[in-house]
N, C-alpha and C positions, 0 to 999 in steps of 0.2 A: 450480382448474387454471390460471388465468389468470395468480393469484399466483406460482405455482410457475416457469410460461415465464419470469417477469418475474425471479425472483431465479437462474433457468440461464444468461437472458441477462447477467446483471448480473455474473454470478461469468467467464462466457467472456470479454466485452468486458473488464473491470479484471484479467483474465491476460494477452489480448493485448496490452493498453496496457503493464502491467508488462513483459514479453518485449520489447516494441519499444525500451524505455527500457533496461533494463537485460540484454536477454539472457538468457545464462546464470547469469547472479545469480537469474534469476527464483526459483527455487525457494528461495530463502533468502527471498524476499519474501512463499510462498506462506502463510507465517503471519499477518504482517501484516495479509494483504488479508484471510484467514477471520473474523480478531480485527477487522475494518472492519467488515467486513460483518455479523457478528453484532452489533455496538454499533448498525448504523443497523438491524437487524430488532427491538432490545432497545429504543431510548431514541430511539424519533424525534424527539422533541422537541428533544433538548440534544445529540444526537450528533457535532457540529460540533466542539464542545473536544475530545470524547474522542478522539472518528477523528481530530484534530490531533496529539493527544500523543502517540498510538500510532503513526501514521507517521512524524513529524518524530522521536521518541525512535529507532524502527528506522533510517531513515535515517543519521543521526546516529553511530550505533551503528555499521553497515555501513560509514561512512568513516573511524570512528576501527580496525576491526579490519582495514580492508582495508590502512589503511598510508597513503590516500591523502594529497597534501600541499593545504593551506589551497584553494587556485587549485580543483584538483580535485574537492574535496570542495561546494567552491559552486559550480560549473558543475553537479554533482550534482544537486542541492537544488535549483534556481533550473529545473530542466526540464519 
């Protein structure tokens, strides 16, 4: 049961950190953070690279389709 609080809590706090960052984008990000979050309940050990490449690739992603220009897109990333 304990476990369980730990990964409700885990999943609410890293939506509202996303919502504060990005808003309304949230919900394009709500992939990301599921695919986070199953890679650190899957691979505790090594999940550092992966939960990297998954966000930094989405990220990434979300600046080249949104249009934004160079400036924008690292103010982005760098939050």
């Amino acid at each position: 049961m304990l476990s369980a609080g730990r990964h409700i809590y885990n999943l609410v706090t890293g939506f509202v950190l996303l919502y504060h960052v990005f808003g309304t984008s949230t919900l394009f990000l709500l992939v990301p953070a599921a695919l986070t979050h199953l890679i650190m309940l899957g691979v505790r050990e090594s999940c550092a690279t992966l939960v990297w490449l998954v966000v930094f690739s989405t990220m990434i992603a979300w600046c080249a389709l949104a249009g934004l220009q160079e400036q924008e897109c690292t103010a982005a990333l760098t939050l």
